[in-house]
ZAMARGU-4260 file (C-alpha; in steps of 0.2 Angstrom, whole numbers, plus 5000, padded with zeros to 4 digits):
<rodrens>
0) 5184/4928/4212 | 5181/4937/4231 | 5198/4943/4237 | 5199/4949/4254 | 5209/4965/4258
5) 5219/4970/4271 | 5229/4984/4278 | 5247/4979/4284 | 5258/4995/4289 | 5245/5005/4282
10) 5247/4997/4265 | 5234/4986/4256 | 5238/4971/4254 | 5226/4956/4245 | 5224/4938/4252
15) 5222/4926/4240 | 5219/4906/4243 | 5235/4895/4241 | 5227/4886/4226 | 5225/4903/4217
20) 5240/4909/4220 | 5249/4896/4217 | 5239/4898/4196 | 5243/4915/4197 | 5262/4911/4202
25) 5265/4895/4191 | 5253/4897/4177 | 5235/4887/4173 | 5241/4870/4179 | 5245/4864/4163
30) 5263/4860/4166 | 5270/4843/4171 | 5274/4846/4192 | 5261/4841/4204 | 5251/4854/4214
35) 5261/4850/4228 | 5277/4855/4220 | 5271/4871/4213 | 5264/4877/4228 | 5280/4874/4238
40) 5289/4884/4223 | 5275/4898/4224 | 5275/4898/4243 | 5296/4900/4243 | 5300/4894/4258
45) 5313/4883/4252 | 5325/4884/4239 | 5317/4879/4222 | 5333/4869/4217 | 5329/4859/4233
50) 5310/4859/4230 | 5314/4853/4212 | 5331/4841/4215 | 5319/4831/4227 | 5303/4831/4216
55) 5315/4822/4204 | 5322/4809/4216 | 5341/4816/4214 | 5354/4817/4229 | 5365/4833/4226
60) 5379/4823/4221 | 5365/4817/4207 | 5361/4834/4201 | 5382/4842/4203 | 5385/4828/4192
65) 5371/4830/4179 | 5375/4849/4177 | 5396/4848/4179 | 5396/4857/4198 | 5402/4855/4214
70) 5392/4846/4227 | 5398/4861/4238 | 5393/4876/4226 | 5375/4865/4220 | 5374/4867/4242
75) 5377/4885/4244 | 5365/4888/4229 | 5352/4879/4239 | 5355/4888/4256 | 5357/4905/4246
80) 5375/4907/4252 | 5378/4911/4234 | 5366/4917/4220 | 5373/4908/4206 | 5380/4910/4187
85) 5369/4911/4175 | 5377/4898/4167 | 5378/4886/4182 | 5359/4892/4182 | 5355/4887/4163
90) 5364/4868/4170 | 5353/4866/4185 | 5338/4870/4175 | 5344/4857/4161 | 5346/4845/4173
95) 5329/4846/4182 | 5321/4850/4164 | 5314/4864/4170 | 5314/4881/4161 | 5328/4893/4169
100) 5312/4903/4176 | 5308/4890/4190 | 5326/4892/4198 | 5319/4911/4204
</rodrens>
């Protein structure tokens, strides 16, 4: 693979196509969410509990449910207001049945 380089701020930096980034970021494809999903994960431009509680259809008063949280902490997790337990983590991840890793 032909990488492009270039020099932001007089560091090096690599551009690599969405589609190979996204394999680098998420693995060989072999998992079970679309392309679409796992580029908006690798991208992270929105929260990956949001990305992820839509892909499965869930409202937030779905997935507070399904994991025992608030609908108003589940919200701040999404906007990043609040980083989140561990444990409340492990629940979201659960809940979505995505490993704990996908939630970062």
């Amino acid at each position: 693979m032909d990488y492009d380089i270039i020099h932001i701020a007089g560091k090096p930096h690599v551009l690599v196509p969405l589609h190979d980034y996204t394999v680098l970021k998420n693995g060989d494809g072999t998992n079970e969410l679309p392309d679409a999903v796992l580029q908006t994960l690798a991208v992270g431009a929105q929260s990956p509990i949001k990305t992820l509680r839509k892909h499965r259809g869930m409202t937030q008063d779905d997935l507070a449910n399904a994991c025992g949280l608030s609908r108003p902490y589940l919200t701040e997790l999404e906007t990043g207001r609040k980083e989140g337990s561990i444990k409340s983590l492990k629940a979201i991840a659960q809940a979505l049945n995505v490993p704990l890793e996908r939630l970062t």
